[in-house]
C-alpha positions as CSV (number, residue, x, y, z in Angstrom):
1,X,113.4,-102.0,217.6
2,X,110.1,-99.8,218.7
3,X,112.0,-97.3,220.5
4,X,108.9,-96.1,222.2
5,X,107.5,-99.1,223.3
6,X,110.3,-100.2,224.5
7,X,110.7,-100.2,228.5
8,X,114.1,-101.3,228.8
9,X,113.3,-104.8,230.5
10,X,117.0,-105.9,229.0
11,X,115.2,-109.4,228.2
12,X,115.6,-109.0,224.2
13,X,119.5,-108.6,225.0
14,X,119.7,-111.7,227.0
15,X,117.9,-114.1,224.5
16,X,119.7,-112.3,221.1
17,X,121.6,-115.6,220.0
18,X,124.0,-112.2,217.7
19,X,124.4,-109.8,221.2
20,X,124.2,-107.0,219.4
21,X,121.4,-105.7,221.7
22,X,122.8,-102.6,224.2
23,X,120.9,-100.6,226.8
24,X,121.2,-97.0,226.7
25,X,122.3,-95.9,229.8
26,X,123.2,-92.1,228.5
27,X,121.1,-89.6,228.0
28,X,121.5,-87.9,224.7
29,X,118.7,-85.7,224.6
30,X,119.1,-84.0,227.8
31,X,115.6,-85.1,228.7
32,X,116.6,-84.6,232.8
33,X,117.5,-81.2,231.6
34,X,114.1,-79.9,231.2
35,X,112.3,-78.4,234.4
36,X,109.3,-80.2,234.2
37,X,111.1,-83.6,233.7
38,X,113.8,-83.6,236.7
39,X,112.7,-85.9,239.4
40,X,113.7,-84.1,242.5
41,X,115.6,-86.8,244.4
42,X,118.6,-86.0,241.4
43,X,118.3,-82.1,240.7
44,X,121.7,-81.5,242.5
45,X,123.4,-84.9,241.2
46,X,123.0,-83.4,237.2
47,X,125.8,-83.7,235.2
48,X,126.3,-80.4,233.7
49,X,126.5,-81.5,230.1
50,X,123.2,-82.2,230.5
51,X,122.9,-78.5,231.7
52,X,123.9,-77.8,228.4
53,X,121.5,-79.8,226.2
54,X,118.9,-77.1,226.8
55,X,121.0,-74.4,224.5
56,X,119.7,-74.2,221.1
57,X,123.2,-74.1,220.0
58,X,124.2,-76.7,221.6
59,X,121.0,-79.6,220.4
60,X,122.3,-78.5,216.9
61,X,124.6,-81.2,216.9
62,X,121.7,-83.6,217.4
63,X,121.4,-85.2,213.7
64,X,117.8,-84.6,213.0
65,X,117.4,-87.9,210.8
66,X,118.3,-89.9,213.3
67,X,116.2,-91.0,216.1
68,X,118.2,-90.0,219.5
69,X,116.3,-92.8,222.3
70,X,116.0,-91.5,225.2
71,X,117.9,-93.1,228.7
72,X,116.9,-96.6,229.6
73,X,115.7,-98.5,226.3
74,X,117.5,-101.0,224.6
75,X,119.2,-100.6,220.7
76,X,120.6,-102.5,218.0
77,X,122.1,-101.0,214.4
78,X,119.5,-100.3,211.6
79,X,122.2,-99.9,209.3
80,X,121.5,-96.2,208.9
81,X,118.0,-97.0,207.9
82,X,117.5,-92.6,206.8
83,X,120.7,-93.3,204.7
84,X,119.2,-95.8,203.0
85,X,115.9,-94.8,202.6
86,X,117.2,-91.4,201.5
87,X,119.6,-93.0,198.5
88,X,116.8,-95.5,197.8
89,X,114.1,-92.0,197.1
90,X,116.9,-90.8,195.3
91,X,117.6,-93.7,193.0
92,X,113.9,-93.9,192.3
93,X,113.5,-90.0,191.2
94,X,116.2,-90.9,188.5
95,X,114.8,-94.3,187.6
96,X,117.8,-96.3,188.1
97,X,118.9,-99.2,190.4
98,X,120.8,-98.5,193.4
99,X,124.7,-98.4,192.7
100,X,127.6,-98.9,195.2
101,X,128.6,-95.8,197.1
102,X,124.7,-94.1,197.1
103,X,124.0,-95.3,200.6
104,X,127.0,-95.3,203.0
105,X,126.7,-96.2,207.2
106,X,127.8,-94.4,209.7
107,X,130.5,-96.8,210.3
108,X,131.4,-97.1,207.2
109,X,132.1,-93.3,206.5
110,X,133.9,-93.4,209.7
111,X,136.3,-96.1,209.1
112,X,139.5,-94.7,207.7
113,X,140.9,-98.4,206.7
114,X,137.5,-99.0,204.4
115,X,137.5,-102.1,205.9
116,X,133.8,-102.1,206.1
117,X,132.0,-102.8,202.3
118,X,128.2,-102.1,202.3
119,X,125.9,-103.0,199.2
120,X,123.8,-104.9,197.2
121,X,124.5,-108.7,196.9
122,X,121.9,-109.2,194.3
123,X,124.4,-106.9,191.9
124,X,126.6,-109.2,190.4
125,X,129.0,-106.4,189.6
126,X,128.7,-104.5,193.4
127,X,132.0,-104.4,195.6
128,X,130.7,-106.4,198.2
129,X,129.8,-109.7,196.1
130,X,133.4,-109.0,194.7
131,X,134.5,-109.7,198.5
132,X,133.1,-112.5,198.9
133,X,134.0,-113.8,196.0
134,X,137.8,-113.2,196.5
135,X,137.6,-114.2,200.5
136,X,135.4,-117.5,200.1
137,X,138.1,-119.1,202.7
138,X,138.1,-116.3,204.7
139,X,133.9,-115.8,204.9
140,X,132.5,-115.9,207.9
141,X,128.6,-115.9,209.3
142,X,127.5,-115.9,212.5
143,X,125.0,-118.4,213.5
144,X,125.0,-120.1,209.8
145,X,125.0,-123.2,211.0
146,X,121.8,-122.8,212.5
147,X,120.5,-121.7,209.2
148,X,119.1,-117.6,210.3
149,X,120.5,-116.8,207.1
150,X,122.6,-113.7,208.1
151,X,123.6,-110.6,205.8
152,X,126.1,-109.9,207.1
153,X,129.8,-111.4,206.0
154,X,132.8,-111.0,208.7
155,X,136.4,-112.1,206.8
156,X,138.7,-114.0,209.7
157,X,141.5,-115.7,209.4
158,X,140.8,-119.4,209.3
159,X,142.9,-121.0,211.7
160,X,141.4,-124.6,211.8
161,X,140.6,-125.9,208.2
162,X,140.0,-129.5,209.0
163,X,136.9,-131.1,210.1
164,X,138.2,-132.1,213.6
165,X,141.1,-130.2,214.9
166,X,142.0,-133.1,217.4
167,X,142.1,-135.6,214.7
168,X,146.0,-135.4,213.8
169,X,146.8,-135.2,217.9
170,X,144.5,-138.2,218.5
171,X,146.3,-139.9,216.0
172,X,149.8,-139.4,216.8
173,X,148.1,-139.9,220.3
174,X,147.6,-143.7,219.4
175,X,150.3,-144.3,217.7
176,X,152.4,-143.0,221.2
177,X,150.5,-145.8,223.1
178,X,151.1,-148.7,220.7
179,X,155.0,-147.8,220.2
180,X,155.1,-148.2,223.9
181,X,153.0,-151.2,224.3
182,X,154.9,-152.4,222.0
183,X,158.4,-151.4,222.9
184,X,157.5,-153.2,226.8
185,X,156.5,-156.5,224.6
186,X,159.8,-156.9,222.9
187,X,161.6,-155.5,226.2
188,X,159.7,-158.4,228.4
189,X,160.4,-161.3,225.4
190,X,164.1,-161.5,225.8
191,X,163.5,-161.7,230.0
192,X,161.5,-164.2,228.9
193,X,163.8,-166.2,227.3
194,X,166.7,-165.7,229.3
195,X,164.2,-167.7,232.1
């Protein structure tokens, strides 16, 4: 995303075949807050935590690696891109490969469960290929079929491991017809010989 060239048409969310496209509809810079930028028509509709964003106290809790957009642009997740780039600079001033744990999301620090594994599949030895490796019934990727080649890997629970999960029911299906096809043959014969 190129957060300021983006105008918030919302047509990149409708045509993302993944949906993981959002509009920002907050405003987490407090941008309304300055003087200069209020449009008058909202001056008494403010909400007054955006009062507050104009404290210097209070913008301290703004992460300064992190780009906050400002109110009407669209986002997706860049995987903690400063994370990454910060454990990649590190990893090259020691000389050394990245290893698992240098470069940890957001999401991933907050998740208590550590349900969410983030590395590098070209280590054969990283926690995340030893997911997959362990899960290969459980792996799922979105859009695969279509061939996009996704990164990411979501573990489900498979519920339909056969091809076609109508196949048995058409089957038994069938088989329901003919018995009773059959059943109204062999009913009609004896009428028939009783004539």
């Amino acid at each position: 995303m190129a957060y300021n060239r983006c105008i918030g048409t919302r047509y990149c969310a409708n045509n993302c075949p993944f949906k993981v496209r959002r509009f920002n509809w907050a405003d987490y810079m407090g941008a309304d807050s300055f003087p200069n930028n209020r449009d008058q028509k909202i001056v008494g509709r403010l909400d007054s935590v955006v009062e507050q964003m104009n404290d210097d106290l209070t913008r301290m809790v703004l992460n300064p690696d992190v780009v906050v957009r400002s109110r009407g642009v669209m986002e997706k997740c860049s995987f903690c891109v400063q994370k990454l780039q910060a454990a990649k600079l590190d990893a090259k001033k020691e000389n050394r490969m990245l290893k698992d744990g240098d470069a940890k999301t957001a999401c991933q620090l907050a998740c208590s469960a550590d349900a969410i594994v983030f590395g590098n599949v070209h280590d054969k030895d990283s926690q995340i290929n030893k997911v997959r490796n362990e899960n290969q019934q459980r792996t799922f990727l979105v859009l695969d079929q279509l061939h996009v080649l996704p990164n990411i890997t979501y573990l489900t629970k498979v519920r339909n491991v056969e091809e076609n999960p109508y196949k048995n029911w058409n089957d038994e299906h069938h088989e329901e017809e003919h018995n009773t096809e059959e059943h109204k043959t062999e009913a009609d014969k004896p009428e028939e010989a009783n004539h």
